[in-house]
Structure formats: structure tokens, C-alpha cells
C-alpha positions in Angstrom: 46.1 19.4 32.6 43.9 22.7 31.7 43.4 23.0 35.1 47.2 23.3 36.2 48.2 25.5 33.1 44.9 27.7 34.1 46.8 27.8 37.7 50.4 28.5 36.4 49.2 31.7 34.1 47.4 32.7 37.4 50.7 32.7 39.2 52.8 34.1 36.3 50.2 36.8 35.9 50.1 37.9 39.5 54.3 37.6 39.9 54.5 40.2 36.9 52.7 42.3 38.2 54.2 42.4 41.3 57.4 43.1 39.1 56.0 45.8 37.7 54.9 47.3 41.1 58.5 46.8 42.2 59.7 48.5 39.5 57.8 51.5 39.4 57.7 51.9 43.4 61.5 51.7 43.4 61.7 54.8 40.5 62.0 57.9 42.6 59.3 61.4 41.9 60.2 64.7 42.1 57.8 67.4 43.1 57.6 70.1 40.4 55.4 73.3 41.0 55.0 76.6 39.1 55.6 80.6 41.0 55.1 84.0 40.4 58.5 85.8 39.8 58.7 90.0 38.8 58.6 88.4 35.0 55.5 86.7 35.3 55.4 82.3 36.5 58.6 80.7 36.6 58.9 76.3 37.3 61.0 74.8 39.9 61.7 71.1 40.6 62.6 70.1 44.2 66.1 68.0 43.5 68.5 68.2 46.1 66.6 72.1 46.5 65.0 74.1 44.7 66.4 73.9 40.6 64.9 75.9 37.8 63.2 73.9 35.1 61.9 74.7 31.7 58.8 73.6 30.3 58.6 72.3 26.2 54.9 73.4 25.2 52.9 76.0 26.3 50.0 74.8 25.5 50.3 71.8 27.6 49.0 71.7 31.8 51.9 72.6 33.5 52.8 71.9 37.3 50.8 72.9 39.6 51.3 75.5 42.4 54.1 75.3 45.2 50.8 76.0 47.3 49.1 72.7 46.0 48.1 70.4 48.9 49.5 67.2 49.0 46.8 65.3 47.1 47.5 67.7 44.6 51.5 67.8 43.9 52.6 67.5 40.4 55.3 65.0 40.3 57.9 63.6 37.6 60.4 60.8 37.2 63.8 62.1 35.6 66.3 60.7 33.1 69.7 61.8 32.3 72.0 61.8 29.1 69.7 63.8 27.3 71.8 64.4 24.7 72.7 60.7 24.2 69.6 59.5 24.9 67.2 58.0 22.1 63.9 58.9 23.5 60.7 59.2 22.2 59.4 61.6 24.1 62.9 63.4 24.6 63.1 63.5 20.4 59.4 64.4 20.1 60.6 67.6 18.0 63.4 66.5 16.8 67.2 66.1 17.0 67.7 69.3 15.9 65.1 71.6 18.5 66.7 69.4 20.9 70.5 70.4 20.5 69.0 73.9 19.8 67.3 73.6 23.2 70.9 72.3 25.2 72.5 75.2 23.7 70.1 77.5 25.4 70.4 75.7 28.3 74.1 76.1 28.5 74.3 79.7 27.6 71.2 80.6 29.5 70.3 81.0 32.9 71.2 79.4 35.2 74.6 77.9 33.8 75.2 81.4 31.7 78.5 79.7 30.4 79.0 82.8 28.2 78.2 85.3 31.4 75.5 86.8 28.9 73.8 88.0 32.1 76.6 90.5 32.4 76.8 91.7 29.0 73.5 92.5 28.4 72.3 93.8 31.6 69.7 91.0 33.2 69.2 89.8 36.6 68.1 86.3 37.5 64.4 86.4 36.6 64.5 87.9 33.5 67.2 86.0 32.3 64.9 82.8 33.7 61.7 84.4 32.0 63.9 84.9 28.6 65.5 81.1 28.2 61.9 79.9 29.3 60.2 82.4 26.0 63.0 80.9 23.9 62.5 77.1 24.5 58.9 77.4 23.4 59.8 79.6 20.6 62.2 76.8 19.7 59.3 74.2 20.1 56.6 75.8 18.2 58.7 77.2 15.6 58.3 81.0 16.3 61.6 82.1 17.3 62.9 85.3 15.7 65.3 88.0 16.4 64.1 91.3 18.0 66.3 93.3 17.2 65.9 96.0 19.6 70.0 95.6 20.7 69.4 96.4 24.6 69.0 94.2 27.5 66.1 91.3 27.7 65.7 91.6 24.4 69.1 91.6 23.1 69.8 88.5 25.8 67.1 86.8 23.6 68.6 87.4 20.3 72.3 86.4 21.5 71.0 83.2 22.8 68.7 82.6 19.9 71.8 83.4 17.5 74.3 80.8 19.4 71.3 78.1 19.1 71.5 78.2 15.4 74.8 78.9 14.5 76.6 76.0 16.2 75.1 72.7 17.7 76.2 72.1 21.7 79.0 70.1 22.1 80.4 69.0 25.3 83.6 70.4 26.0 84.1 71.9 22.8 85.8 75.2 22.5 85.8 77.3 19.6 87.1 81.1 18.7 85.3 83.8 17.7 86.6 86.5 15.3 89.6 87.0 13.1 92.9 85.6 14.8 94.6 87.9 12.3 97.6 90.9 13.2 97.0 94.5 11.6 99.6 97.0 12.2 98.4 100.0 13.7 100.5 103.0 14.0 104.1 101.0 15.6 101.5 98.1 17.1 99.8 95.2 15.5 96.9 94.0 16.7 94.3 91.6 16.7 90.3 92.3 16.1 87.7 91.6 18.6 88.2 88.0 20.1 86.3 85.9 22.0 85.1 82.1 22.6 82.4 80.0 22.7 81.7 76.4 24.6 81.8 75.2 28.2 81.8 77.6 31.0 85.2 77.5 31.9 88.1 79.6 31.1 91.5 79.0 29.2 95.2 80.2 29.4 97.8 80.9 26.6 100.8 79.3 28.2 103.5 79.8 25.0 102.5 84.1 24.9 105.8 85.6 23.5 107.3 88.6 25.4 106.2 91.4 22.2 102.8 90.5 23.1 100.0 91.6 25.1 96.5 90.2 25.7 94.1 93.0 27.0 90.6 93.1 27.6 88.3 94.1 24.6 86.4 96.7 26.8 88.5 98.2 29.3 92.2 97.4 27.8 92.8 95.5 31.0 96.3 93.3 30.6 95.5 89.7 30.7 99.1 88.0 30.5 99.0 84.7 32.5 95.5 85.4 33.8 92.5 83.1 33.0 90.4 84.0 30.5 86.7 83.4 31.0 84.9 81.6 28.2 83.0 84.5 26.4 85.0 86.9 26.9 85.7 89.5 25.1 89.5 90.3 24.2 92.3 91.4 22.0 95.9 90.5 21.2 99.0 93.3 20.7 103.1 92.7 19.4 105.4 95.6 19.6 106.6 93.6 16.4 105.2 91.9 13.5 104.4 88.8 14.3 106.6 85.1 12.8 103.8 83.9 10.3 105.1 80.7 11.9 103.3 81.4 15.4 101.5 79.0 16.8 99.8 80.2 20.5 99.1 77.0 22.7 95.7 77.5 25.0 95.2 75.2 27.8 91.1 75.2 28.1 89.7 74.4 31.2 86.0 73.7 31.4 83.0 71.9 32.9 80.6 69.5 31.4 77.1 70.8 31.7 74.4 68.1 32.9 71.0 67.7 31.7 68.0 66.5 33.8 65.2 65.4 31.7 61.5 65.3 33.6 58.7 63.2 32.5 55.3 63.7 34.4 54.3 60.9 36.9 51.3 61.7 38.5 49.3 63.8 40.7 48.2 67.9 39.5 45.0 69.4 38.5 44.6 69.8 34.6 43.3 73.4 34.1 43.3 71.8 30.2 41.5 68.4 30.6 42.0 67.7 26.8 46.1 68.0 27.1 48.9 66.2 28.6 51.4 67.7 31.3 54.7 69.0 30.0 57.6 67.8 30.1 60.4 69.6 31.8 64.5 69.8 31.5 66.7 71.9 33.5 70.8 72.3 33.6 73.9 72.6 35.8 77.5 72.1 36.0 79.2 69.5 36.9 81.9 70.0 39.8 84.6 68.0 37.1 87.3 70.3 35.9 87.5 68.9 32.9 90.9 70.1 30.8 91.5 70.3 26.8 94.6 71.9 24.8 94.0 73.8 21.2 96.2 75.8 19.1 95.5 78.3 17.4 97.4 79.3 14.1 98.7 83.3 12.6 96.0 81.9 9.7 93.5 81.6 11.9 93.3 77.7 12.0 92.0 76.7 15.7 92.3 73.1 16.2 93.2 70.8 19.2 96.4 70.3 20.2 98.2 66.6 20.4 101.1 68.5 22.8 99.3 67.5 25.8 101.1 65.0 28.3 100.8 63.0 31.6 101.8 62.8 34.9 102.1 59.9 38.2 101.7 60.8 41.4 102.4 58.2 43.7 102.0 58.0 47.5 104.5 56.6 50.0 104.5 56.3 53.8 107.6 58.5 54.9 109.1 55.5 57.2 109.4 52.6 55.0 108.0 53.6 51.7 104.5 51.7 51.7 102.7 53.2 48.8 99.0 54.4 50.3 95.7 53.9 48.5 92.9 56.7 49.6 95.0 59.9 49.4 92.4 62.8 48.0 94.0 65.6 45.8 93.6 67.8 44.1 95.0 69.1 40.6 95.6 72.9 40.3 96.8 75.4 37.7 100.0 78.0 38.6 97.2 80.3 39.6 96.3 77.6 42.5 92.5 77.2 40.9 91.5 73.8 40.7 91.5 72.0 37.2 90.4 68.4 39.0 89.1 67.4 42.3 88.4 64.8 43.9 91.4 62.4 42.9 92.3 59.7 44.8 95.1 57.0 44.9 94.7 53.5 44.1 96.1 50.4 45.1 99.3 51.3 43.8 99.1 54.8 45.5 99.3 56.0 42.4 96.7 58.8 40.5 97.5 59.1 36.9 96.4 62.0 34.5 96.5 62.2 30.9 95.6 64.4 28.4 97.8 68.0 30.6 97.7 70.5 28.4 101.8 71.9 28.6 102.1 74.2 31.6 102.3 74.5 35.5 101.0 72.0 37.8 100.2 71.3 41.2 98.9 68.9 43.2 97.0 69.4 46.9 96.0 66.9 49.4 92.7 67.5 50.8 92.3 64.3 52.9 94.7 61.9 54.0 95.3 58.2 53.9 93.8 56.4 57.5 96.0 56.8 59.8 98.2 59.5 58.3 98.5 63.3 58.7 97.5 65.4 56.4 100.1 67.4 54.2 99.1 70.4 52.3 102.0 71.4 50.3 101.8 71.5 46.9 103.8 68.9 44.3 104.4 71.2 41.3 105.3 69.8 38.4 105.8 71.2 34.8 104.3 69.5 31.3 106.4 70.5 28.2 105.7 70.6 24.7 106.7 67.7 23.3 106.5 65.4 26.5 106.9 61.3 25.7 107.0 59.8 28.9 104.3 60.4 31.7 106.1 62.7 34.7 106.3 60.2 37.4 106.4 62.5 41.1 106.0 61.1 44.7 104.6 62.6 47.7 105.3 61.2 51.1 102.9 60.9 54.4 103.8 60.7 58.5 101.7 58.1 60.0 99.8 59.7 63.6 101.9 59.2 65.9 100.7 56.7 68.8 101.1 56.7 72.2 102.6 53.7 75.1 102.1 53.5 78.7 104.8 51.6 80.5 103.6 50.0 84.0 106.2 49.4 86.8 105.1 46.8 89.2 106.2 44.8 92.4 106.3 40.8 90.9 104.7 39.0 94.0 101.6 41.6 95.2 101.6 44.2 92.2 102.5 47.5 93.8 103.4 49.9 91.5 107.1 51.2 91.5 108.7 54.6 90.9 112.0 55.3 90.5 112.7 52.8 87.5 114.7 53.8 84.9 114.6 52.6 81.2 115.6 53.7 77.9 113.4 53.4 75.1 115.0 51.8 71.7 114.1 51.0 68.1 114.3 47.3 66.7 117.8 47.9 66.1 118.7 48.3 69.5 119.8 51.7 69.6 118.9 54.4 72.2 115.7 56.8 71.1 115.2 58.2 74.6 117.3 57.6 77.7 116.8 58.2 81.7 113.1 57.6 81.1 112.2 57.1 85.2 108.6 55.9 86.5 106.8 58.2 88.0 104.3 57.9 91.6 102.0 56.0 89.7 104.8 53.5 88.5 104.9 54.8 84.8 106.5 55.9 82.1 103.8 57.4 78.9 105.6 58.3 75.7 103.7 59.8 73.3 104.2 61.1 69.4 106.0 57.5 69.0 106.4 56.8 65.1 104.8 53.6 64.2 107.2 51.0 64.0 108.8 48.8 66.6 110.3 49.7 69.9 111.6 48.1 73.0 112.5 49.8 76.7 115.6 48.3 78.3 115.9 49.0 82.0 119.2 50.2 83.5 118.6 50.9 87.1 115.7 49.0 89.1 114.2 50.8 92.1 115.2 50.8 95.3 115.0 47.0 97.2 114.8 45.6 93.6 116.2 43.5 91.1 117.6 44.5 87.8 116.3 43.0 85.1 117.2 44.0 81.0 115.2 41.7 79.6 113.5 44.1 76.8 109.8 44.6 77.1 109.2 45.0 73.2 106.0 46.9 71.4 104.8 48.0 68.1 103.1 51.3 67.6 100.8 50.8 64.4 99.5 53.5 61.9 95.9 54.4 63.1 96.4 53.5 66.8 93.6 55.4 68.5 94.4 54.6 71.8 97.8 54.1 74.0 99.2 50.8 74.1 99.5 49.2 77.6 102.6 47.4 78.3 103.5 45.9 82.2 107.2 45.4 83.3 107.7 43.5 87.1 110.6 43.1 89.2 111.9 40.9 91.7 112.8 42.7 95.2 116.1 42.2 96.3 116.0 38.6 97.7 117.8 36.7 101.3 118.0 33.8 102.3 117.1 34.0 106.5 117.8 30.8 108.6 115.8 30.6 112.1 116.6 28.6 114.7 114.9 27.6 117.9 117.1 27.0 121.0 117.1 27.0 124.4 117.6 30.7 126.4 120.0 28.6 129.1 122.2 26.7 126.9 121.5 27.7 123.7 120.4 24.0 122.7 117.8 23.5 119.7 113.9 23.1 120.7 111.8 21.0 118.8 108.3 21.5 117.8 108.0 25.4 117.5 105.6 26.6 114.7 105.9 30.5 113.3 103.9 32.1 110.7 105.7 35.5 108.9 103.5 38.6 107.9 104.7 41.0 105.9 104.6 44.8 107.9 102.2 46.2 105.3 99.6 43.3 105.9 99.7 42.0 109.6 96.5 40.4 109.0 97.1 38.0 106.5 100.5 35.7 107.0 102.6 35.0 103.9 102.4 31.4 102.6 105.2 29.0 101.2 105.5 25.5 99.9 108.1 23.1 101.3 110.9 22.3 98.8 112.2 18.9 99.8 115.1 19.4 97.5 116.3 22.1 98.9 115.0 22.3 102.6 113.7 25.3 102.3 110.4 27.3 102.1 109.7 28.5 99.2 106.9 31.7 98.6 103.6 30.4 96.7 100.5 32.1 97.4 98.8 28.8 97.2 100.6 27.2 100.2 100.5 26.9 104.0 101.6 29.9 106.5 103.0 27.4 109.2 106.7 27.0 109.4 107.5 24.4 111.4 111.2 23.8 112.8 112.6 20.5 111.7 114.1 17.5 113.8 118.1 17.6 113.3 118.7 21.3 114.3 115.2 23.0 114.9 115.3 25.4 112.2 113.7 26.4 108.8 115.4 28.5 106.0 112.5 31.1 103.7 114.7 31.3 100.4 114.4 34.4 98.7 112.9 36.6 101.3 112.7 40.3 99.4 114.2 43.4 101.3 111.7 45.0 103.7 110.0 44.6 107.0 108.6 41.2 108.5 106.9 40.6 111.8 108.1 36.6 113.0 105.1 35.5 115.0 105.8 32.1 117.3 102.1 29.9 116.8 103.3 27.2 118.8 105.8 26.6 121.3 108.1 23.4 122.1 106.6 21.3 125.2 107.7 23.2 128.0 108.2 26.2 126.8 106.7 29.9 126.8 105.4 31.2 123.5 108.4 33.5 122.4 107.7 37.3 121.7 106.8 38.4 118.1 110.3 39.1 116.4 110.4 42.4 114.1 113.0 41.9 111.4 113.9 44.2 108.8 116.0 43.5 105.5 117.9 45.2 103.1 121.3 45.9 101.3 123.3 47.8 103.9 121.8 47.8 106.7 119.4 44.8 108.2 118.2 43.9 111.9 115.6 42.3 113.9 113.6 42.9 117.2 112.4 41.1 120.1 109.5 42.8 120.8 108.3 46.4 118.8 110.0 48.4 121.3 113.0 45.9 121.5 116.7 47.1 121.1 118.0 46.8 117.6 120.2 43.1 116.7 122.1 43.5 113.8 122.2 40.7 111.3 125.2 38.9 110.7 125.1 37.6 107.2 127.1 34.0 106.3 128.8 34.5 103.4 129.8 31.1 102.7 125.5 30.5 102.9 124.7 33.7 101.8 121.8 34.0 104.3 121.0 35.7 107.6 120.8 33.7 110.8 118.1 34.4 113.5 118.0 32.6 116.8 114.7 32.4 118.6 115.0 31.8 122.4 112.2 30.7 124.7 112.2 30.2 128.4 110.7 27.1 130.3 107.6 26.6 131.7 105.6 24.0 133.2 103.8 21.3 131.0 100.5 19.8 131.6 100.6 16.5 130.5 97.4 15.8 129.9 97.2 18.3 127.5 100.7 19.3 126.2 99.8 22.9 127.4 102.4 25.5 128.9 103.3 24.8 132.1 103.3 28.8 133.1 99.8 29.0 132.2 99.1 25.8 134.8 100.9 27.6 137.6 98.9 30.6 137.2 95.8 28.7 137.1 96.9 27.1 140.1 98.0 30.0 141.8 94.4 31.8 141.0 92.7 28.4 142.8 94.9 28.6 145.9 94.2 32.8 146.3 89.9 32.0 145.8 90.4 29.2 148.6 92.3 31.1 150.7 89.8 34.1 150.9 86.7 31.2 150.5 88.5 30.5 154.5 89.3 34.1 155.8 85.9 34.8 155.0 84.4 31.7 156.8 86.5 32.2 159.6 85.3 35.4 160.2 81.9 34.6 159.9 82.2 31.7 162.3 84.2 34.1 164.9 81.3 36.8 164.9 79.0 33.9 165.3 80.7 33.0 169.6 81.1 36.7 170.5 77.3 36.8 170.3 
């Protein structure tokens, strides 16, 4: 019994660790590395290319050169929700540092919310060098004010101020300055305004017409213009404003992202004694994110509950289908995009809450499969004091497909021109008429709707039958390729009657055999089947070629013989007879003949109506039969007649010879 539990805490052991391998092979690393920038060294993580990050401690190793060899990379797993995250190594300095720390991060470089940048003068790697100073100021507890009120130094202060004075939160918005009216002179005004929170910018959408928003430093008019987060700007009324007023701002903003790095492995410790830092970095999200406030004469600047909805659903143009996978998206009057990225669900419906009252629009950027895109904008307006959600619809054309319509000759397949169809919808009615096949026997729509279809043929081509039996198709939404569709016809058919008789008297032979070819293929007779019903040969392509005469009148009707030309070829001939010459006969509707011989004289055909068929009669001369064979008796006679010539010269010759012989 020890034995097996000794065994089975062997297994367990050696299966948990090959978890834990698992685990930790399956955690992805990122390469982190220091460089030398005009500010002095600067750290950089390799995420999806090159990102900025920020080191915690100074005194701690950091990464090691982007020159490093491999075997001496610095890498790091990373963790998100930094903010929301209960980590111990995340928390090491405390909730506080750390909100102080996101603050910088948001206002800093590279996500410069605020555009501090601008204001104070900085380029890229001082502003870098600065946030870097300020987080380990922050972390050691050294941070202080300059003072000095120009460029790096008054970036530092600025940021260090908005660290302390107000905790980061995510998408909130908050003013800055006195919202309060002086009259000046004939004007009242407003102080220095501005905002802080999420990059982003916002829009008063209720301004009255006495007022004017201009820019704090160059008086530029802002009316109806987005105003960036941070800046700085001032209101003006030609009268004094309604103590009542209440301005709605619609604030448009993004989320900033946090990307916490904890050190994995690899790196040469210049300081044996301490750990590696940890590093964090920021960036925007591509989310428009969208909030409303409003802002009282008193000053009070709260959020506003005014905000409303909206349904946008999508239909197929033809029969109303609502569409899942439509992309759009959602922009302001100014056509800037508030959302992207929005696509319909099953119900073909995208639904937003939470519009801040204003002008909307909605853009498709990719359509559903099978449909074409459409890139005019669905506006639509959200009013103060909205209750139901505005329900809008925006339609889609399928792409239209394609159908190839082949023409061909029922019994060998040629293709035939000269048809002529009109193509319908399932209804019946005509969408295209005179539609006529071309050389190659077709007819190819394209741009066809999806939906159902059907051609209808009103003339056949020449030598053929008409036939209006709909040839029916469906084009569907996504079709890639043309749809192949085959319509056959029947030539014009006869019934021809042949009869064998006697070139005296016109009486009927027996025994004659024929075989038919066709003029296009003298090599290869037609075949038929024998209908006993009927009496009659009937075409099937699996039968025999002879046709033989029968006993009571010595003759053989082909049913439904198609217009065109025949060559009638006698295989056999009654006893006694000469083989007949082959018979050229041609049919059609106006005008049909035959021919003894291919240089004969042209026999019209007569055609019984009260049979509806043509009659041929097919004379042969006598001969001489041999009757131990059946043969032709003119083919005996000149056999014979060769015999009796060779024995005749056989006894000139001999004669001769002999002669010669008594004159010597």
C-alpha cells in the first residue's frame, strides 16, 4: 500500500509540474531595453513596436541595452487593469502614488491628454525625460514644484500639480475656472475656462445666439467647433445672461489603457544586490467613448440625464431581410467619429445609449457578405428630453450575379444562334425582351438582382421547334460566379416513307437494306430502334443503322426525321437486283428534295397530307443472280465476260506462236 501511494505522489508531483511549465510557457515576454535620447536614457518595450515605458525605482537594475545579445535580453510579462487591479507588486507604494502615477501617465507624454506639450514648449524627449523624473519623484517621495514657470520645468510642475489636485478617473470631465458672467463695458464675459480629463474634446450643443465662445489666447470663435480637452477658452453675451441657463456639453473622449510590466528573466544586474524594475506605460484606446454634463450660471458642472438612444437596423433593399455584419460607424455633425467599429447583430440591429442631445450620423465602412457597400450617412437628431430610443433603418443592394444561357441542338448538342427569349421574374412578367443567342449559342445577363428568374422563348431558330417551357434560375446574394443554365430544342421533324420498287413496273422489291448518314457525319450512319407499334423507326443512339424494307409493301417509315440534309445509302439489294445509287435528300419547311446521285437533277418532295410524311421511291434495275451465292447477277456477267476476253487472247497468242513455229 506505501508502495502505490509512494507511486501516485510521484505521478501527481511530476503532472504539476508539467502544469506549471504549461502555464508559464504559454504567458507571453516582452523584450524591454534602455537608449540614449538628447535628455539622457529613455526605456522602450517592444509591444506591437516600439512603446515608451516608465520605470518605478531608480535605484533598481533597469533593462538592459537595445544592443544586448540575445542571451542577454531583458524581458517582462505584462498585466492590464492597472487601476482595478489588487496587486502586490502593482500597490507596492500605495493606492495613492499609484493614481498619482496614472495621472501622469494620462497627462504626460505620450498620451498628453491636456496637449501640455504645446503649452509649455517641449518636444518628445523632453517631455519623455520629464514624466520619467516625475514618476520616481512620485515613488521616492521627492517631488516638488520648480517654479521656474518656463518650458521643461514648468511641464514638470503642471503635471505634478494635476497629480495631486485630482485622482485619475476614467472618462471623467471636469471644468476649470469660474463659470461665472462679468459685464464688461456692453459685454459679459466669462474668466479663463478650461477642462480636465480624457483626451478628447466636447461640444456645447444648446449655445444661445447672444453668445460667443472664443479662444482664451488668440480670441478665435469656437461656436459649433470641438473643443479640445485642456483648452484654454472663454464665453461672451451681448446681454446679461437668464440666471436660469443651463449650457448642455456633449464630451467626447477616449479611455486611456495601462500596461503594467513585471520582469521575467534574462539582463545583466549592474546592481547584484537589487531587483529589476518594474515598468508601466500608456495609450489610448481607439473607443470614442461619449458622456453629456451640464453646466450651471452658478457654476455647478454635473452630468447630464438628457442623453438618449438610437436603433439602427439593417435591411436587404429587395425583400427586407434584416443583415447581421454591417460595420459603422457613429459620427458627430462635424463628420469626426464618436464610435467605430459597430456592427449589426442578428437582428440587424446596432443600438446606442447614453447620446448626449445633438446631431448624428451613421457611416458604413464594410458591408454585409454579399452586399455592396453604401456610404451615405443616416443622420439622425437626439433632443432634450428624448423617451423612446430613435429607431432608423438603412437599406443594402445585394451584388448583383451573373447567368449564362446555353442554346443547344437536343439529339448531337450543337449550339444554336438565333434563339430568342425573354427573361422574367417569378411573377411572370417581362424584365428583358428579344434576348437572341449569339455564335456561340448564348445568351449572358449580368447585374441580375438576386431573386428568381425564368427565360421564356418566343421564336426557336431556324429548322427548330418552339418550345416555352420556362427554363427557371435563382440568382443568390454572394454568387461569385455565373450560373450555367442549358435550354435544347427539337429540329423541325418529318415523317419520310421509302419504298423499294421495281424501275420497269414500279412493283415493290423485297429484301433491300439502307443505312442514313446525316451530311455533317458521312462516316458514322444514324441509328434507330424499330417501334412495332407504330411501324416505324424510331432515332435512339443505342440502336441498329440497318433499315430493312418490310414484306407487304417493301418500305420503312424514320418518324421524326429533323430538317436538313441526309445521304440514303442502299447496303443491300433485293436478289436480282443492282445496288441502287446513294440518294441525297434534303428537308425542310418550304422547300424539300432529294437526289439520285450528288450531281443528280433535283426531285421535289411531294408531302401526304393526310400522313403528313414525305414519300421516296427507290428504283433498282435487274441483274443476274448467282445462285449459289445470292450475289448480283451484273457482277457474274462481268466476271464472266473478263474469263472469256483472258481465254480468247490465252488462243490468239497460241495461235500465233504455233503459226511462226511451220514457216520455219
Amino acid at each position: 500500500m506505501k508502495r502505490f501511494l509512494r507511486t501516485l505522489s510521484f505521478i501527481t508531483l511530476v503532472f504539476f509540474s508539467f502544469s506549471l511549465i504549461n502555464v508559464f510557457a504559454n504567458q507571453k515576454e516582452y523584450w524591454a531595453y534602455s537608449k540614449s535620447t538628447t535628455e539622457g536614457t529613455a526605456f522602450f518595450v517592444d509591444d506591437s513596436g516600439e512603446k515608451t515605458v516608465y520605470c518605478y525605482n531608480h535605484d533598481y537594475n533597469q533593462p538592459g541595452s537595445s544592443h544586448s545579445d540575445s542571451d542577454n535580453k531583458t524581458y517582462y510579462t505584462r498585466e492590464e487593469s492597472y487601476l482595478n487591479t489588487d496587486d502586490e507588486l502593482m500597490d507596492k507604494y500605495g493606492k495613492e502614488v499609484k493614481e498619482r502615477i496614472a495621472a501622469v501617465l494620462a497627462y504626460g507624454y505620450p498620451v498628453n491628454s491636456l496637449n501640455l506639450m504645446t503649452q509649455c514648449g517641449v518636444n518628445e524627449d523632453e517631455a519623455r525625460y520629464i514624466t520619467q523624473q516625475l514618476v520616481w519623484d512620485i515613488c521616492n517621495g521627492s517631488d516638488a514644484p520648480y517654479n521656474y514657470g518656463y518650458g521643461k520645468y514648468e511641464y514638470y510642475d503642471k503635471l505634478l500639480e494635476l497629480s495631486k489636485t485630482k485622482k485619475f478617473e476614467q472618462g471623467n470631465l471636469s471644468l476649470i475656472g469660474d463659470f461665472k458672467f462679468i459685464e464688461r463695458g456692453n459685454q459679459y464675459s466669462t474668466d479663463k475656462l478650461s477642462t480636465k480629463g480624457n483626451a478628447g474634446s466636447l461640444t456645447i450643443t444648446n449655445l444661445p445666439d447672444n453668445m460667443i465662445i472664443k479662444d482664451w489666447n488668440t480670441d478665435q470663435i469656437l461656436n459649433d467647433k470641438p473643443i479640445q480637452v485642456g483648452k484654454e477658452f472663454y464665453i461672451e453675451s451681448s446681454e446679461k445672461p437668464n440666471p436660469d441657463l443651463k449650457l448642455k456639453i456633449n464630451y467626447n473622449y477616449q479611455d486611456v489603457k495601462f500596461y503594467f510590466y513585471k520582469y521575467s528573466r534574462g539582463g545583466i544586474k549592474v546592481k547584484p544586490d537589487k531587483p529589476y524594475q518594474s515598468l508601466i506605460r500608456a495609450e489610448l484606446e481607439d473607443k470614442i467613448n461619449e458622456k453629456s454634463y451640464e453646466i450651471s450660471i452658478d457654476g455647478n458642472f454635473v452630468p447630464s440625464d438628457d442623453s438618449g438612444s438610437v436603433i439602427l437596423t439593417k435591411k436587404d433593399s429587395q425583400n427586407g431581410h434584416v443583415l447581421k455584419g454591417a460595420v459603422f460607424n457613429l459620427q458627430n455633425q462635424q463628420g469626426e467619429d464618436i464610435r467605430t467599429n459597430l456592427i449589426t447583430n442578428e437582428n440587424g440591429e446596432i443600438v446606442l445609449n447614453n447620446l448626449a442631445p445633438g446631431d448624428y450620423q451613421f457611416v458604413e465602412t464594410k458591408a454585409p457578405e454579399g452586399y455592396e457597400l453604401d456610404k451615405t450617412p443616416v443622420k439622425f437628431t437626439i433632443v432634450v428630453g428624448q423617451k423612446e430610443a430613435i429607431k432608423i433603418e438603412k437599406v443594402n443592394i445585394a451584388t448583383p450575379g451573373s447567368v449564362i444561357l446555353t442554346k443547344k441542338d437536343s439529339q448531337n448538342g450543337h449550339v444554336l444562334k438565333g434563339a430568342v427569349f425573354n427573361l422574367q421574374n417569378q411573377q411572370g412578367e417581362d424584365i428583358r425582351t428579344n434576348l437572341i443567342t449569339n455564335e456561340n449559342g448564348e445568351i449572358v445577363l449580368n447585374n441580375l438582382a438576386p431573386g428568381d428568374y425564368q427565360f421564356v422563348e418566343t421564336k426557336a431558330p431556324e429548322g427548330y421547334e418552339l418550345d416555352k417551357t420556362p427554363v427557371k434560375f435563382t440568382i443568390v446574394v454572394g454568387q461569385k460566379e455565373a450560373i450555367k443554365i442549358e435550354k435544347v430544342n427539337d429540329p423541325n421533324q418529318v415523317e419520310l416513307k421509302i419504298s423499294k420498287v421495281d424501275k420497269e413496273n414500279a412493283k415493290p422489291l423485297e429484301g433491300a437494306e439502307f443505312e442514313i448518314f446525316s451530311i455533317n457525319d458521312i462516316k458514322n450512319p444514324l441509328k434507330f430502334s424499330f417501334s412495332n407499334l407504330y411501324q416505324k423507326y424510331e432515332f435512339n443512339n443505342q440502336g441498329d443503322s440497318t433499315l430493312k424494307a418490310n414484306s407487304s409493301d417493301s418500305s420503312f417509315t424514320i418518324n421524326k426525321l429533323g430538317y436538313g440534309d441526309y445521304i440514303l445509302k442502299e447496303i443491300k439489294a433485293p436478289n436480282g437486283y443492282k445496288l441502287g445509287k446513294d440518294i441525297y435528300i434534303h428537308l425542310d419547311k418550304n422547300n424539300s428534295y432529294y437526289k439520285i446521285g450528288s450531281d443528280g437533277e433535283r426531285i421535289n418532295l411531294n408531302k401526304d397530307e393526310s400522313l403528313d410524311l414525305y414519300n421516296i421511291n427507290v428504283e433498282n434495275e435487274k441483274g443476274i443472280v448467282l445462285p449459289e451465292t445470292g450475289g448480283n447477277g451484273f457482277i457474274f456477267q462481268r466476271n464472266i465476260a473478263i474469263l472469256i476476253l483472258g481465254i480468247s487472247f490465252i488462243l490468239i497468242i497460241n495461235l500465233l506462236i504455233n503459226k511462226k513455229r511451220r514457216f520455219n
